[in-house]
C-alpha positions as CSV (number, residue, x, y, z in Angstrom):
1,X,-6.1,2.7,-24.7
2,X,-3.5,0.7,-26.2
3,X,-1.2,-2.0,-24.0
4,X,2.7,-1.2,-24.3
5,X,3.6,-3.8,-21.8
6,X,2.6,-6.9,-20.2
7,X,3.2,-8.8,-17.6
8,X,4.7,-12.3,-18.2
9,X,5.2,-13.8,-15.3
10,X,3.0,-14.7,-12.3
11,X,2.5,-12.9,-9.0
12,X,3.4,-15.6,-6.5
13,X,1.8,-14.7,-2.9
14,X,4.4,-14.8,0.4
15,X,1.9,-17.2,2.3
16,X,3.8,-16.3,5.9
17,X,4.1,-13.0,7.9
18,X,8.1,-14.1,8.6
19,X,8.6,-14.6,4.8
20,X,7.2,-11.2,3.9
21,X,9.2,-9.5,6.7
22,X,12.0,-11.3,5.7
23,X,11.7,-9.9,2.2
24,X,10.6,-6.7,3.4
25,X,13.7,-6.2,5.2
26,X,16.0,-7.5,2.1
27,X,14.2,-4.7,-0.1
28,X,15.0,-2.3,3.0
29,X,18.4,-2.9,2.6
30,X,18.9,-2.5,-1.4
31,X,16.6,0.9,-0.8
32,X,19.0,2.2,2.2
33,X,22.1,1.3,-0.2
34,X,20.8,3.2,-3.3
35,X,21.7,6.8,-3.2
36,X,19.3,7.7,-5.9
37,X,16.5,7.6,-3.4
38,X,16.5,9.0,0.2
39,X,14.5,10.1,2.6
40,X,10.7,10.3,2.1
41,X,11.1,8.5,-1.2
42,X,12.8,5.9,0.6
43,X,9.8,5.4,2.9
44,X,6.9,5.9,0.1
45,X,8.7,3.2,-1.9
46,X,8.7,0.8,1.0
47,X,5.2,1.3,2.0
48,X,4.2,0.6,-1.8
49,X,6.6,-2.7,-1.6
50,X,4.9,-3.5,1.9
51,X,1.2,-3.5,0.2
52,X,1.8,-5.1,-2.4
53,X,3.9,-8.3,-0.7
54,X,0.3,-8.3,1.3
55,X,0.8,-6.7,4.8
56,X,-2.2,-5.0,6.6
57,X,-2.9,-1.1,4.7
58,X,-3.3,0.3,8.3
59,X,0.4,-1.4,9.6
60,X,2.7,-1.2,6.2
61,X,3.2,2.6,7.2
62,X,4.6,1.4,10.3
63,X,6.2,-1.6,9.6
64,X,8.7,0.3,6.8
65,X,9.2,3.0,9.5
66,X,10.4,-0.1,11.6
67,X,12.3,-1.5,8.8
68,X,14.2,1.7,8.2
69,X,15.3,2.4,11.6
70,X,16.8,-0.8,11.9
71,X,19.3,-0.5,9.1
């Protein structure tokens, strides 16, 4: 399987639970303005966001449910 991309930058970890909602909560707001996605999109895209910044599997689903109702 051949490569057609790579990553060239590092992955810096958010080392603090207020950081991460912090930028979970920016990303919320750049998601809700864009009217290419809405919806269930909206909230799939967040919980993918929310794993990857490092937030517990079984509360991400939650916590962009959270994030969405407050903007």
């Amino acid at each position: 399987m051949k490569v057609l991309w790579k990553i060239t930058y590092p992955l810096v970890t958010i080392p603090t639970n207020k950081m991460k909602l912090q930028n979970l909560y920016t990303l919320t707001q750049l998601v809700c303005k864009d009217d290419s996605i809405t919806g269930d999109e909206q909230k799939s895209w967040l919980d993918r966001m929310g794993k990857g910044m490092g937030f517990a599997h079984q509360n991400v689903s939650y916590i962009a449910d959270k994030s969405i109702k407050m903007i």
